[in-house]
N, C-alpha and C positions, 0 to 999 in steps of 0.2 A: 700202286696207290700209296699214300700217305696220311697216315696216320697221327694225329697229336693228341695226346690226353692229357686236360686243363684241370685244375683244381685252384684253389687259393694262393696260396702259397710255393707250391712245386715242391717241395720238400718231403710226403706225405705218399697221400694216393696217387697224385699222375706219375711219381718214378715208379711208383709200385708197381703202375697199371702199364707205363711204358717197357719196365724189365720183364715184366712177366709174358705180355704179348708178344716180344720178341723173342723170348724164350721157346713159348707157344708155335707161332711161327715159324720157327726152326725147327722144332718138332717134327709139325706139321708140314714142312717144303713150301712153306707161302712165302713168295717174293711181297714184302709191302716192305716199307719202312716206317718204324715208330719213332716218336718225340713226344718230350713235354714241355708245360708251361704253364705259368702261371697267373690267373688278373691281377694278382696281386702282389706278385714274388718280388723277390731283390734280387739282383745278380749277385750272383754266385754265391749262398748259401746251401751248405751240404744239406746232404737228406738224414732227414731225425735218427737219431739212435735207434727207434722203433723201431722202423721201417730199413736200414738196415739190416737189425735183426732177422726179422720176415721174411726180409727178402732171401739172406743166408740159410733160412731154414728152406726156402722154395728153391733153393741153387741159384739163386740170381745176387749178384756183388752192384749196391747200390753208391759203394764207396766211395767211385770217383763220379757220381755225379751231383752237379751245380745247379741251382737252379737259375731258372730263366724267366724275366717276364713274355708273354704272350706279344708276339709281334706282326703285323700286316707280312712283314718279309717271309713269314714263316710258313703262309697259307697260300695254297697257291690251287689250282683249279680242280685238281685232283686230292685233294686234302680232303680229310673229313676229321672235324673235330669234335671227340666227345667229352663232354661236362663230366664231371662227378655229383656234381647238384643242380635244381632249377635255379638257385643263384648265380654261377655262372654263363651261365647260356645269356644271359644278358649283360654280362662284362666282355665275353666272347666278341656278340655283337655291338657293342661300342668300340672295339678295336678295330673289328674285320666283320665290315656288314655282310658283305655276300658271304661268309663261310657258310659251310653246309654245316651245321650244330645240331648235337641230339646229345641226350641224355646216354650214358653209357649202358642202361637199362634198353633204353629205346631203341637205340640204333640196333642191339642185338638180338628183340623181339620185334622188330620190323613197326613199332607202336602201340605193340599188344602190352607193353610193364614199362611202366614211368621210376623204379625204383633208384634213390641216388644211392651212395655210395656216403657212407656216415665217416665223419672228420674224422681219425683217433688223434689229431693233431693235443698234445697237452694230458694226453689219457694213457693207461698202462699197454704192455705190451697184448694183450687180451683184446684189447680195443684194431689197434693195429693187424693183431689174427683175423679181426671179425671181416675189417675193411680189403684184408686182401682176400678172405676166400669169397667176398662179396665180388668183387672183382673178375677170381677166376672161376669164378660160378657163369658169368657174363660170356666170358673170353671168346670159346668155344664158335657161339652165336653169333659173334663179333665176328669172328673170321671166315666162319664161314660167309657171310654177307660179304666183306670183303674179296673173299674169292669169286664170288657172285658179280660183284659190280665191275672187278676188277678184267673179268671174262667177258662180260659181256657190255659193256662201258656204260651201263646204266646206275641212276643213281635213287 
């Protein structure tokens, strides 16, 4: 299965949300693969200082990664992409209408927690701690579903 996690910009929470799930994932023995992207991004701007940081303190090296806008080529039948907020989900679907879309909250409590994922984009590194343990609060839930869907090819 495949995995992409969207935010605004790409810079921020989806490398955060991308490195750490894979990280996770590795862990964990889960075959999927992660990506990110952005409704909004520019090619190839690095990821914030912040989030960097973050990511160095969680063992994950965000250094060499670029960001990307969000692309129809990107999503393909088996993808499942998750927002960082209810603003996205609707930039999602003007690029890629049939994607499967959910809230990073959502997708990991099966519908039971709508919670997004707060920007620290422009904010101290404190902001950036919050949004990634926000994240890997989620994670867990996230792949387990994934390993779920991914076994039994239901979605």
């Amino acid at each position: 299965m495949n995995v992409v996690f969207v935010c605004t910009g790409n810079t921020c929470r989806s490398p955060l949300a991308e490195a750490l799930a894979r990280r996770t994932a590795q862990q964990r023995g889960i075959n999927a693969t992660f990506a990110s992207a952005g409704t909004g991004a520019a090619l190839g701007s690095p990821a914030t200082d912040g989030s960097i940081l973050v990511g160095l303190e969680r063992d994950v090296d965000l250094s060499r990664h670029r960001s990307r806008p969000l692309l129809p080529a990107a999503i393909t039948k088996d993808t499942i992409v998750l927002a960082m907020s209810s603003g996205h989900i609707a930039g999602i679907r003007a690029v890629v209408p049939s994607a499967r879309v959910f809230l990073l909250d959502e997708y990991g409590s099966h519908g039971a927690s709508m919670r997004p994922v707060a920007d620290p984009y422009g904010g101290d590194l404190a902001d950036y701690r919050i949004a990634a343990d926000a994240i890997e609060s989620m994670l867990d839930a996230i792949l387990d579903r994934v390993v779920t869907e991914s076994t039994t090819g239901t979605s």
